[in-house]
SEBAZA-821167 format. One record per residue (C-alpha): x, z, y; residue in three letters. Coordinates in nm, 3 decimals. Example, Ala and Ser with C-alpha at 12.3 -4.5 7.8 and 13.67 -1.06 7.14 Angstrom:
<torlum><c1>1.230</c1><c3>0.780</c3><c2>-0.450</c2><type>ALA</type></torlum>
<torlum><c1>1.367</c1><c3>0.714</c3><c2>-0.106</c2><type>SER</type></torlum>
END
This chain:
<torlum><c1>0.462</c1><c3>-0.916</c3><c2>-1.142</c2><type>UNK</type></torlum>
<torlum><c1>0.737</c1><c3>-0.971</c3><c2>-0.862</c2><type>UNK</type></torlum>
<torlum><c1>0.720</c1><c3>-0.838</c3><c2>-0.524</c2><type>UNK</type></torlum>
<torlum><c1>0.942</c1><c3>-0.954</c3><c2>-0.232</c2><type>UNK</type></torlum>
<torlum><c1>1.037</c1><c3>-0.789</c3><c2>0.068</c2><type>UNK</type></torlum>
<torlum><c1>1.126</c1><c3>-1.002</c3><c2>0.374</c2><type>UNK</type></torlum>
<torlum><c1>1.309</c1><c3>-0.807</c3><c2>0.613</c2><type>UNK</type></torlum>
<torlum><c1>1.610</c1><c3>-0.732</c3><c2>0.884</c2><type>UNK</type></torlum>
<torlum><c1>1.649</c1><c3>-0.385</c3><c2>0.767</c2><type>UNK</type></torlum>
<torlum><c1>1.618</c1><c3>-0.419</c3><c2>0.362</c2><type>UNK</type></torlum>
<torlum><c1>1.811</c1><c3>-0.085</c3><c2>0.308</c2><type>UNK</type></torlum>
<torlum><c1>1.516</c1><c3>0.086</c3><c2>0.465</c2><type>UNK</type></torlum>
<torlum><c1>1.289</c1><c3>-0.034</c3><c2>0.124</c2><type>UNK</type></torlum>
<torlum><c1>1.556</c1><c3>0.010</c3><c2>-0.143</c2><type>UNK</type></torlum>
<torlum><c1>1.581</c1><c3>0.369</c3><c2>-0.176</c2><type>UNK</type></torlum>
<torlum><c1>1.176</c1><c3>0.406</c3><c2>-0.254</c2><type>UNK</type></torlum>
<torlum><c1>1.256</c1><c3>0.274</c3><c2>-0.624</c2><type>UNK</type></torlum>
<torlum><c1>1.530</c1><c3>0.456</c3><c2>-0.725</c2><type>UNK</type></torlum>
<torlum><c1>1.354</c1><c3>0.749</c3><c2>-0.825</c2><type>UNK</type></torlum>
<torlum><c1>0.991</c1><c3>0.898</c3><c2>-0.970</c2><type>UNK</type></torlum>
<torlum><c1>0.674</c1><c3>0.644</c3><c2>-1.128</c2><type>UNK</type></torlum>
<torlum><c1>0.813</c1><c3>0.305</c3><c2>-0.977</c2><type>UNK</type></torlum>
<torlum><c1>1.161</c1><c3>0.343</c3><c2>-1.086</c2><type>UNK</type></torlum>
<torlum><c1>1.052</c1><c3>0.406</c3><c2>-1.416</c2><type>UNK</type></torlum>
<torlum><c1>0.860</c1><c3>0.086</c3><c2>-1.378</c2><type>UNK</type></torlum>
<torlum><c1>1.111</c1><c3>-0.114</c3><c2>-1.244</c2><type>UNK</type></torlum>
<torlum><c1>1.359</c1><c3>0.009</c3><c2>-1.522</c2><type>UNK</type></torlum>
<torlum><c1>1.011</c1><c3>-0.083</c3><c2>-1.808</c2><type>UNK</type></torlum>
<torlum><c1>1.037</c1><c3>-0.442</c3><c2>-1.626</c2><type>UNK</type></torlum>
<torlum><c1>0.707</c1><c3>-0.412</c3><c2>-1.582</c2><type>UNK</type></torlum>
<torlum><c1>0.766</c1><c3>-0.557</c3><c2>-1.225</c2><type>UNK</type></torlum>
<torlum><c1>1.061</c1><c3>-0.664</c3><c2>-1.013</c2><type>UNK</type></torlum>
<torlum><c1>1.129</c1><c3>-0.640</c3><c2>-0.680</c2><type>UNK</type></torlum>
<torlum><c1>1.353</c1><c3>-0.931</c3><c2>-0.434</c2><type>UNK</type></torlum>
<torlum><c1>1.453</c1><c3>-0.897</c3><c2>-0.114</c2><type>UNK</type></torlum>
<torlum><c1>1.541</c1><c3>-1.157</c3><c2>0.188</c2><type>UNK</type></torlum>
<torlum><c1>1.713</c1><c3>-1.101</c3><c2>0.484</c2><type>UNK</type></torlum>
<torlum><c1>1.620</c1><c3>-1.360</c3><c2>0.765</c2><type>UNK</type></torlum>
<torlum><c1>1.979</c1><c3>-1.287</c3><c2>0.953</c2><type>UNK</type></torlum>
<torlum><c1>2.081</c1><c3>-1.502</c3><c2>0.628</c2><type>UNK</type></torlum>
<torlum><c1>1.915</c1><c3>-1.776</c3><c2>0.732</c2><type>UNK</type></torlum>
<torlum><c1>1.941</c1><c3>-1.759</c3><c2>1.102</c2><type>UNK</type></torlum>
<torlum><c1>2.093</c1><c3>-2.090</c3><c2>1.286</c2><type>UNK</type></torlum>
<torlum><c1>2.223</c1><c3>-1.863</c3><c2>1.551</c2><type>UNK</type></torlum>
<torlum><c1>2.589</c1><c3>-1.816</c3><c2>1.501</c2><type>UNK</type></torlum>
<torlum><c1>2.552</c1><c3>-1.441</c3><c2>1.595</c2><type>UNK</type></torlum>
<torlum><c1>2.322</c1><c3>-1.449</c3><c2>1.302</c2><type>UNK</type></torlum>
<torlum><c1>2.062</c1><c3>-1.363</c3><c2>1.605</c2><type>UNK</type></torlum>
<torlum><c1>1.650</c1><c3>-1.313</c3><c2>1.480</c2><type>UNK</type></torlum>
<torlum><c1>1.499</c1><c3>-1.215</c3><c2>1.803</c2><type>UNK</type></torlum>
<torlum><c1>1.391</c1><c3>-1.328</c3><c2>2.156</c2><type>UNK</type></torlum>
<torlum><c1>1.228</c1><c3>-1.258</c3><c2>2.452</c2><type>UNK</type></torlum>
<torlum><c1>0.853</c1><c3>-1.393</c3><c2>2.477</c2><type>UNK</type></torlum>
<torlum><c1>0.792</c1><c3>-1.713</c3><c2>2.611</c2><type>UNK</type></torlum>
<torlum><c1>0.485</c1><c3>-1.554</c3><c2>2.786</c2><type>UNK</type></torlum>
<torlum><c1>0.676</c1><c3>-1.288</c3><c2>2.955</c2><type>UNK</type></torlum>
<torlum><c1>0.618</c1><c3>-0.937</c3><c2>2.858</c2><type>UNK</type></torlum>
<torlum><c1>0.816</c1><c3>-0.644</c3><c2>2.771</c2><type>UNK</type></torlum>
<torlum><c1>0.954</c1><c3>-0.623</c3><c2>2.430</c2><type>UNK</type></torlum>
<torlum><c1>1.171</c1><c3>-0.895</c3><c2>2.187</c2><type>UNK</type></torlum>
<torlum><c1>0.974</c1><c3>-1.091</c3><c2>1.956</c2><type>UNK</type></torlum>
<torlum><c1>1.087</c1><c3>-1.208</c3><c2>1.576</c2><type>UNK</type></torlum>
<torlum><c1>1.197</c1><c3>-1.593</c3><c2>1.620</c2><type>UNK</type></torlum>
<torlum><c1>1.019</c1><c3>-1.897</c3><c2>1.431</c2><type>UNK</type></torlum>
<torlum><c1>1.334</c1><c3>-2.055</c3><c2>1.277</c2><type>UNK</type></torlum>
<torlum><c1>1.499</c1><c3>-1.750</c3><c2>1.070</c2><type>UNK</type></torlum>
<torlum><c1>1.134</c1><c3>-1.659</c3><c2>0.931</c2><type>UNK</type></torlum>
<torlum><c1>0.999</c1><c3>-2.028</c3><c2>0.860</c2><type>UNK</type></torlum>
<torlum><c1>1.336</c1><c3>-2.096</c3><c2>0.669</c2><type>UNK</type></torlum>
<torlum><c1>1.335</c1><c3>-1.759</c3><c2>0.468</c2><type>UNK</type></torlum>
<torlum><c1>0.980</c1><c3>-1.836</c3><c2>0.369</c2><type>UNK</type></torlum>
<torlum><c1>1.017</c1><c3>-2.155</c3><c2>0.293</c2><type>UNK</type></torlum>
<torlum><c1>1.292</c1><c3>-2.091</c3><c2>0.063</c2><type>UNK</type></torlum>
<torlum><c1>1.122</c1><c3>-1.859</c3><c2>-0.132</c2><type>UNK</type></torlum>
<torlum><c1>0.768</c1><c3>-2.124</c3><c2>-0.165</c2><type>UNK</type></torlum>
<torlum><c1>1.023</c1><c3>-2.402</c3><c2>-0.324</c2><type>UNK</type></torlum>
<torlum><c1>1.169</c1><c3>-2.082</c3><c2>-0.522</c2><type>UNK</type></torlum>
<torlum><c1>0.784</c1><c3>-2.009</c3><c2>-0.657</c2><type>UNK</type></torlum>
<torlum><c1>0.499</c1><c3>-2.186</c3><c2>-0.531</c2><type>UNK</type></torlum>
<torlum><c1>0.309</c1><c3>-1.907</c3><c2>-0.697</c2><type>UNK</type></torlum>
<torlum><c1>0.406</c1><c3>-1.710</c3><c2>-0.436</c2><type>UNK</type></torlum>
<torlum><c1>0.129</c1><c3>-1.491</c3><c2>-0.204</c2><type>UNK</type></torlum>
<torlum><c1>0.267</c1><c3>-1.415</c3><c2>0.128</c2><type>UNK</type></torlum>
<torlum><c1>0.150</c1><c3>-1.052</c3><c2>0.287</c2><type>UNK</type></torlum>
<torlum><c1>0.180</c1><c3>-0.975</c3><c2>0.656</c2><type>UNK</type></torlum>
<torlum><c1>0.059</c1><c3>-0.676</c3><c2>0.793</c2><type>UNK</type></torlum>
<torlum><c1>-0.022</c1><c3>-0.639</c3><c2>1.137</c2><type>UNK</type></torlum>
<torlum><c1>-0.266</c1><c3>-0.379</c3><c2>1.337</c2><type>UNK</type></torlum>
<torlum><c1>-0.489</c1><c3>-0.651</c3><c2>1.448</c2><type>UNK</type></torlum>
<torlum><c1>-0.557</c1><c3>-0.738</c3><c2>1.076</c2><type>UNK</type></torlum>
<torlum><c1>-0.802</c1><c3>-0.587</c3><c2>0.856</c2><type>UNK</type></torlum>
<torlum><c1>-0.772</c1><c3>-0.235</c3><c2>0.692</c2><type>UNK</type></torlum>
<torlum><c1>-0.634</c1><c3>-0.267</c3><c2>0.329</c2><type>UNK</type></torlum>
<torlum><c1>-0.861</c1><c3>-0.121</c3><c2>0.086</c2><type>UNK</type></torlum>
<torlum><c1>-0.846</c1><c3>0.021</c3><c2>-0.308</c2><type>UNK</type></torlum>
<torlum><c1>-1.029</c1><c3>-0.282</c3><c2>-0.394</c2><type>UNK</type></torlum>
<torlum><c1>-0.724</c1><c3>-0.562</c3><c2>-0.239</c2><type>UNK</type></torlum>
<torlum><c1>-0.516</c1><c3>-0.326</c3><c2>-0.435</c2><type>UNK</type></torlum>
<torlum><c1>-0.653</c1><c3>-0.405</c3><c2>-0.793</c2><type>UNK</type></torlum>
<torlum><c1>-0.743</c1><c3>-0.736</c3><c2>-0.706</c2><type>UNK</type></torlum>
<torlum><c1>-0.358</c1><c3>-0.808</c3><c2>-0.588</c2><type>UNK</type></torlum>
<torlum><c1>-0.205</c1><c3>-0.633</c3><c2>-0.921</c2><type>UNK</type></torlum>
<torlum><c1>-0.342</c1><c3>-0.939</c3><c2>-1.083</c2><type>UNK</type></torlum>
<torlum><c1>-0.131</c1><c3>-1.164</c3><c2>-0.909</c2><type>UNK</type></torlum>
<torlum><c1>0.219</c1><c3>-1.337</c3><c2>-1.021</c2><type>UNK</type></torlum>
<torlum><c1>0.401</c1><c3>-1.265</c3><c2>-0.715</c2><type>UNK</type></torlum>
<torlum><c1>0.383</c1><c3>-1.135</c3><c2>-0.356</c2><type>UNK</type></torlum>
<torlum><c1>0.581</c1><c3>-1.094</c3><c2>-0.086</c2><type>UNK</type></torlum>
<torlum><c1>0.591</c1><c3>-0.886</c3><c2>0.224</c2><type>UNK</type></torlum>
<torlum><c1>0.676</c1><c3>-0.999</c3><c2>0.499</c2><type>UNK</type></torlum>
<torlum><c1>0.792</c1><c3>-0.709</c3><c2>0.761</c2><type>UNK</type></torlum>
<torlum><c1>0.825</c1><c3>-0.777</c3><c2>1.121</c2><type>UNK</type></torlum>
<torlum><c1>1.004</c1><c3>-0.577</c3><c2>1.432</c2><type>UNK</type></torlum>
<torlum><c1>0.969</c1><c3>-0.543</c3><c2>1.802</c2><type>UNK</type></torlum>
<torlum><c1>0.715</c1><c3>-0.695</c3><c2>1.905</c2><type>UNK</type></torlum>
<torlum><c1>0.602</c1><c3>-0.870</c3><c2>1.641</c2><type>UNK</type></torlum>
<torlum><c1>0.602</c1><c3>-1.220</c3><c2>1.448</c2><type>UNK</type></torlum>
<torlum><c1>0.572</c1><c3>-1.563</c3><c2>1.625</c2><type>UNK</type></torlum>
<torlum><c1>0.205</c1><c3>-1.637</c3><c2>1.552</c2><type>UNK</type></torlum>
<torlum><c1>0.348</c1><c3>-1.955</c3><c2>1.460</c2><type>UNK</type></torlum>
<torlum><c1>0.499</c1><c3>-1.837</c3><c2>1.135</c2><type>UNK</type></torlum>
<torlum><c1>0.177</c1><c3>-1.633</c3><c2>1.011</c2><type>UNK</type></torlum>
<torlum><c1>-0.053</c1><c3>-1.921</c3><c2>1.064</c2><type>UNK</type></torlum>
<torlum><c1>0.179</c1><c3>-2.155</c3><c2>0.856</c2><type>UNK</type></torlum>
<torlum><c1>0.237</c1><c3>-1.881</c3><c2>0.587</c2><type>UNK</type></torlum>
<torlum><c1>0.000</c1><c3>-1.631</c3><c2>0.562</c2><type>UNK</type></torlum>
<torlum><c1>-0.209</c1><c3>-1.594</c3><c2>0.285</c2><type>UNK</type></torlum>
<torlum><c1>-0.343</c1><c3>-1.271</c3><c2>0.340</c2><type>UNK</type></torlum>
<torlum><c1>-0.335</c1><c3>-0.982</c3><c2>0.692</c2><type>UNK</type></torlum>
<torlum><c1>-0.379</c1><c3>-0.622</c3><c2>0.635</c2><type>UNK</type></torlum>
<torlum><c1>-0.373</c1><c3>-0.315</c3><c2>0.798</c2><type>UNK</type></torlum>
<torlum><c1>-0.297</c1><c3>0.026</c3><c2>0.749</c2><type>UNK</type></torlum>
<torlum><c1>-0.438</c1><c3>0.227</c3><c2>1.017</c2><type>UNK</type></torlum>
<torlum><c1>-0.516</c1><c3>0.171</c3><c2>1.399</c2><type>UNK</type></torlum>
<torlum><c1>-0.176</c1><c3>0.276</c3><c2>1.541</c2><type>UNK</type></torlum>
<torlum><c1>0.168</c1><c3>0.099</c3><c2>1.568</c2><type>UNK</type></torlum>
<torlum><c1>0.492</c1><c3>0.133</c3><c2>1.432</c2><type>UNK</type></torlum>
<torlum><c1>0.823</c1><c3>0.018</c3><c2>1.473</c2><type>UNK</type></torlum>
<torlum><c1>0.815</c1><c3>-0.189</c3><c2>1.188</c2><type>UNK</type></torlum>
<torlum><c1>0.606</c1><c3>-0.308</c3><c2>0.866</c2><type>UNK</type></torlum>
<torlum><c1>0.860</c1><c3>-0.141</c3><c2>0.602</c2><type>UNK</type></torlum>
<torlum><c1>0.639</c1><c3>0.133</c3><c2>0.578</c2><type>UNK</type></torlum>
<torlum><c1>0.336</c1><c3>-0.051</c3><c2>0.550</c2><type>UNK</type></torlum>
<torlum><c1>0.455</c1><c3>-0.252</c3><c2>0.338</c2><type>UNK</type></torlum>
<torlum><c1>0.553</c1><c3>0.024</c3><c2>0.099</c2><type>UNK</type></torlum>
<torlum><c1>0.258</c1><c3>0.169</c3><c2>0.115</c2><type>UNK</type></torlum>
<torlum><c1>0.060</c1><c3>-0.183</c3><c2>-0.042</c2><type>UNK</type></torlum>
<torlum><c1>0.309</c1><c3>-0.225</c3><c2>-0.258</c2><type>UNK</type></torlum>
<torlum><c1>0.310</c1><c3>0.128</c3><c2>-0.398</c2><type>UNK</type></torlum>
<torlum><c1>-0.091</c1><c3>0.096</c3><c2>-0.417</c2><type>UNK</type></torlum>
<torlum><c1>-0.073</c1><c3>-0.226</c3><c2>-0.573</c2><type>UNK</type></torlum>
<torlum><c1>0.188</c1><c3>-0.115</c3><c2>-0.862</c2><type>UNK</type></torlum>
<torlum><c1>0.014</c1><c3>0.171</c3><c2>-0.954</c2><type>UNK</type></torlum>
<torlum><c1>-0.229</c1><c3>-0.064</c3><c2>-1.116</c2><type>UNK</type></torlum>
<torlum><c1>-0.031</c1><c3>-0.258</c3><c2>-1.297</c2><type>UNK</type></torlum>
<torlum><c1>-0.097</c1><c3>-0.223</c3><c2>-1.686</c2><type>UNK</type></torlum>
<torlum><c1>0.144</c1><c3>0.063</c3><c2>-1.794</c2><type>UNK</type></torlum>
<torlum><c1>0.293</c1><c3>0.149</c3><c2>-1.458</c2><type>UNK</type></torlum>
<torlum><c1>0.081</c1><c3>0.498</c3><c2>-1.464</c2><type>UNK</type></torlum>
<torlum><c1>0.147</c1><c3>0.704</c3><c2>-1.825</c2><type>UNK</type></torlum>
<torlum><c1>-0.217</c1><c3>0.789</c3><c2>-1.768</c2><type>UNK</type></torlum>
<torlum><c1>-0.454</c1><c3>0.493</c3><c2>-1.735</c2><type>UNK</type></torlum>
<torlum><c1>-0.717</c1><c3>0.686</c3><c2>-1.722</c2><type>UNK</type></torlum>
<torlum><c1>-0.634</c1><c3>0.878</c3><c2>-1.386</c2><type>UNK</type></torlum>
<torlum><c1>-0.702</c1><c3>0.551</c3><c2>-1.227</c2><type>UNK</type></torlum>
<torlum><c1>-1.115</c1><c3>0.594</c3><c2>-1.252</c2><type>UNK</type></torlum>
<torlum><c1>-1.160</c1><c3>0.905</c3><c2>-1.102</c2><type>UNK</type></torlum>
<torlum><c1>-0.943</c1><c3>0.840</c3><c2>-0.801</c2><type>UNK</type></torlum>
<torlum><c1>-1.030</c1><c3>0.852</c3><c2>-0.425</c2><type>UNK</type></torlum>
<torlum><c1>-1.254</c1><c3>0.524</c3><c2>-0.327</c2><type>UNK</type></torlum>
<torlum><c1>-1.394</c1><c3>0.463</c3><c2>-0.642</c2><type>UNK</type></torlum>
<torlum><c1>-1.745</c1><c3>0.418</c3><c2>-0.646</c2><type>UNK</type></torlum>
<torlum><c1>-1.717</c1><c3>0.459</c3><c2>-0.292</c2><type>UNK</type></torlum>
<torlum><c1>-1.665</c1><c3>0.847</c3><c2>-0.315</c2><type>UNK</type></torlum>
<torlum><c1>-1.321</c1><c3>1.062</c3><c2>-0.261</c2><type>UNK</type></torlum>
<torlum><c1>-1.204</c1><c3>1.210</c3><c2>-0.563</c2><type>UNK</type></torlum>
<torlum><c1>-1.302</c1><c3>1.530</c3><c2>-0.621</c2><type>UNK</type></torlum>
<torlum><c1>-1.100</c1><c3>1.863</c3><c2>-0.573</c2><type>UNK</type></torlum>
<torlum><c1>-0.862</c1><c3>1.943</c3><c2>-0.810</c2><type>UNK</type></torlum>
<torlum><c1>-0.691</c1><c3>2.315</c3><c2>-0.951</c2><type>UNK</type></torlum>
<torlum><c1>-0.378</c1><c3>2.349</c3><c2>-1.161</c2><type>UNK</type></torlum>
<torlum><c1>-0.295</c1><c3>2.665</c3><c2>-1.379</c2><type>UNK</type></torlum>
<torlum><c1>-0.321</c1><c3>2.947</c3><c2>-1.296</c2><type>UNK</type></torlum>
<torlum><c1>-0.600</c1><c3>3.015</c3><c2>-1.260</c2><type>UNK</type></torlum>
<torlum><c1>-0.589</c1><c3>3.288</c3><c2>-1.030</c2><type>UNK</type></torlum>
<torlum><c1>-0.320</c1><c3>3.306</c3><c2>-0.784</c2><type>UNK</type></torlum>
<torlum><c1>-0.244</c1><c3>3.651</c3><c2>-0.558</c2><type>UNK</type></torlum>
<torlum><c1>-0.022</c1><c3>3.646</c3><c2>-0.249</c2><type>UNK</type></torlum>
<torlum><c1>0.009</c1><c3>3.896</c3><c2>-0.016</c2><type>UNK</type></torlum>
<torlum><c1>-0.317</c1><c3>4.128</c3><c2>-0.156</c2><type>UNK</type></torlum>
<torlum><c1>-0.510</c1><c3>3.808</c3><c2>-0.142</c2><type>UNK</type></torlum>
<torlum><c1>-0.648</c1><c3>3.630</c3><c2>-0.457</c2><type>UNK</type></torlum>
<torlum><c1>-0.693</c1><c3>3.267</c3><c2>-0.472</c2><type>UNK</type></torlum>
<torlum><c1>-0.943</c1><c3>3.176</c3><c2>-0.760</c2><type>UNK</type></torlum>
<torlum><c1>-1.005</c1><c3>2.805</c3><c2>-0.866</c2><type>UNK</type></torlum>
<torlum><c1>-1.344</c1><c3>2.721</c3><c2>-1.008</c2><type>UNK</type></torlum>
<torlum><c1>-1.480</c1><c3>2.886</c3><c2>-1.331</c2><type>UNK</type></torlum>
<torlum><c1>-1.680</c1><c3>2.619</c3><c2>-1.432</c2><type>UNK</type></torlum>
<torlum><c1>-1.343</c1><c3>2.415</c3><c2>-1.519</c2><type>UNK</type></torlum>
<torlum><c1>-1.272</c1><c3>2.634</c3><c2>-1.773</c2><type>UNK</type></torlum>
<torlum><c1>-1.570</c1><c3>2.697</c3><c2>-1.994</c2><type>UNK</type></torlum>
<torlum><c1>-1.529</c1><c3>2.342</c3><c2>-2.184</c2><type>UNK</type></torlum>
<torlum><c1>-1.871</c1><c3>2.146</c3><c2>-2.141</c2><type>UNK</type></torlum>
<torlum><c1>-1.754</c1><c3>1.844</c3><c2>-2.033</c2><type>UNK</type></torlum>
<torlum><c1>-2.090</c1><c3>1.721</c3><c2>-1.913</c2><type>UNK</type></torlum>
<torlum><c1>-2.142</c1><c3>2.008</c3><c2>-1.660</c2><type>UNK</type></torlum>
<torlum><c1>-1.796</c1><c3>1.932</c3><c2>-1.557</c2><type>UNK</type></torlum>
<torlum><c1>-1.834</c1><c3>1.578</c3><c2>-1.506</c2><type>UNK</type></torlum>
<torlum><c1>-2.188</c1><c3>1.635</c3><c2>-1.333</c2><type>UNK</type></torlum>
<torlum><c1>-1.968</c1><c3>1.938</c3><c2>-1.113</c2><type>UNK</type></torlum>
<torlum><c1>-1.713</c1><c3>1.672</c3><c2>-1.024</c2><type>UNK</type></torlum>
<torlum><c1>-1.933</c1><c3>1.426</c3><c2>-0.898</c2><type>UNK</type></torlum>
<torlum><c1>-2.119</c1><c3>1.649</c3><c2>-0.644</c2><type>UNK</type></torlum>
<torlum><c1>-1.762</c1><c3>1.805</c3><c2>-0.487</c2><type>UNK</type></torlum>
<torlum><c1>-1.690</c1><c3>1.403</c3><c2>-0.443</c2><type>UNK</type></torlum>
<torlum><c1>-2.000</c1><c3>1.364</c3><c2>-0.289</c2><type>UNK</type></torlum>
<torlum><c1>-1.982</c1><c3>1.683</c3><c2>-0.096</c2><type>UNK</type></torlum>
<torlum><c1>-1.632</c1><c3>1.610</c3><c2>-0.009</c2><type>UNK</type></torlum>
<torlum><c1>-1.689</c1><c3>1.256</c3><c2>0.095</c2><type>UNK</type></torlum>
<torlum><c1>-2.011</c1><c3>1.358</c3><c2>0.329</c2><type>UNK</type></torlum>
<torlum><c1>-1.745</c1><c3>1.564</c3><c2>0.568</c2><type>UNK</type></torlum>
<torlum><c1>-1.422</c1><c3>1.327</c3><c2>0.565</c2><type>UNK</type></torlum>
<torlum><c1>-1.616</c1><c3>0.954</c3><c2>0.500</c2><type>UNK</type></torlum>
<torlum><c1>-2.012</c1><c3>1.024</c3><c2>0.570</c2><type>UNK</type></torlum>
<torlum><c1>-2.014</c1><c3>0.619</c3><c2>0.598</c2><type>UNK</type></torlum>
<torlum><c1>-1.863</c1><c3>0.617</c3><c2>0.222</c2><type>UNK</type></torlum>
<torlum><c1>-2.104</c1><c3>0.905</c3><c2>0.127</c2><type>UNK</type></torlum>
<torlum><c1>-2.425</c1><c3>0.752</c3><c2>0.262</c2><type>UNK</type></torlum>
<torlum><c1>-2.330</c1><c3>0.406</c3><c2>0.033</c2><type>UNK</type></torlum>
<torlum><c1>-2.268</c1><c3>0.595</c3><c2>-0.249</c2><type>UNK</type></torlum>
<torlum><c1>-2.651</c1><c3>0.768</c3><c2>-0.217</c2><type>UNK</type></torlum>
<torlum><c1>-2.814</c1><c3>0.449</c3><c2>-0.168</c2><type>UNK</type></torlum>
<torlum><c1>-2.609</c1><c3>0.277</c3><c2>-0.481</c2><type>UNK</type></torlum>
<torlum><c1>-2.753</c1><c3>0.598</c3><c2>-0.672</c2><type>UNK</type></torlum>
<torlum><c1>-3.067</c1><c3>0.568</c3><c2>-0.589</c2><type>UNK</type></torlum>
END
């Protein structure tokens, strides 16, 4: 798997892989990561990416020419290619789009500024729009960290624990359930914190069975939408 980043500010994506899970992964080779700067292939001879709107408006918009040619470049580099823009008018990226797009060979983000991308480069190029939540940001670095991130994690062998991908948040439309780590009492201040006793006494299908109602119970108060799916699916 090879992800690309296509942005003005690559430094600002770099420094996310140097250390914890996807630097290991990175070092494993179990995926690469590219990056393209579109000043590189500006025309401008001030190396210039931005403009004012041909509409009028406040606010500088990313130019056609340096983003066509960057993309272009990298489809004759790998036709394999998927391009991802992200965008708060697109739809909201999901768990599912993230194990569906750790099957693929190779995407690339493609991160705008300002105001935003000339529409004319996402309707030549896009293959897929997402979103990560209904505000706006400066840029898509962020966003585009986040899918990637997502999208690693389930990659074969990126995780030490393959198995800590079932009983995550979304699956089965529920939110994962809470979780404790030793000890199993913990005192601060003349108050005692206690985790759940159940956990401890070893039947795994009381556990399992315990698990599943805190995800339901949990996902009725943050995601009743989620929760009233998951009823119907076991019913």
């Amino acid at each position: 798997m090879k992800f690309s980043f296509v942005s003005i500010f690559p430094n600002l994506i770099k420094p996310y892989f140097e250390d914890s899970i996807l630097a290991k992964a990175l070092e494993n080779k179990l995926f690469e990561i590219a990056f393209f700067n579109p000043r590189a292939f500006s025309l401008n001879k001030h190396k210039k990416v931005d403009d004012y709107q041909i509409s009028g408006g406040a606010g500088l918009l990313m130019q056609i020419q340096p983003l066509f040619d960057t993309l272009l470049h990298i489809k004759k580099q790998d036709n394999a290619v998927k391009f991802i823009f992200l965008s708060p008018v697109a739809k909201p990226f999901k768990q599912k789009d993230a194990k569906r797009l750790a099957k693929e060979e190779h995407l690339c983000f493609v991160c705008g500024r300002y105001e935003g991308i000339d529409e004319r480069v996402i309707e030549n190029f896009a293959d897929e729009l997402f979103c990560v939540g209904d505000f706006v940001l400066t840029g898509a670095e962020l966003p585009a960290l986040m899918l990637c991130d997502s999208i690693a994690r389930n990659i074969k062998g990126v995780l030490g624990n393959e198995e800590s991908l079932k009983e995550e948040s979304f699956e089965n439309d529920l939110l994962e359930a809470p979780s404790f780590s030793k000890p199993f009492e913990f005192e601060k201040e003349g108050e005692k914190l206690s985790s759940i006793s159940a956990f401890l006494k070893g039947n795994h299908a009381k556990i399992s069975d315990l698990k599943h109602k805190l995800s339901l119970c949990k996902t009725k108060f943050f995601r009743p939408f989620l929760a009233q799916k998951a009823n119907l699916k076991d019913k």
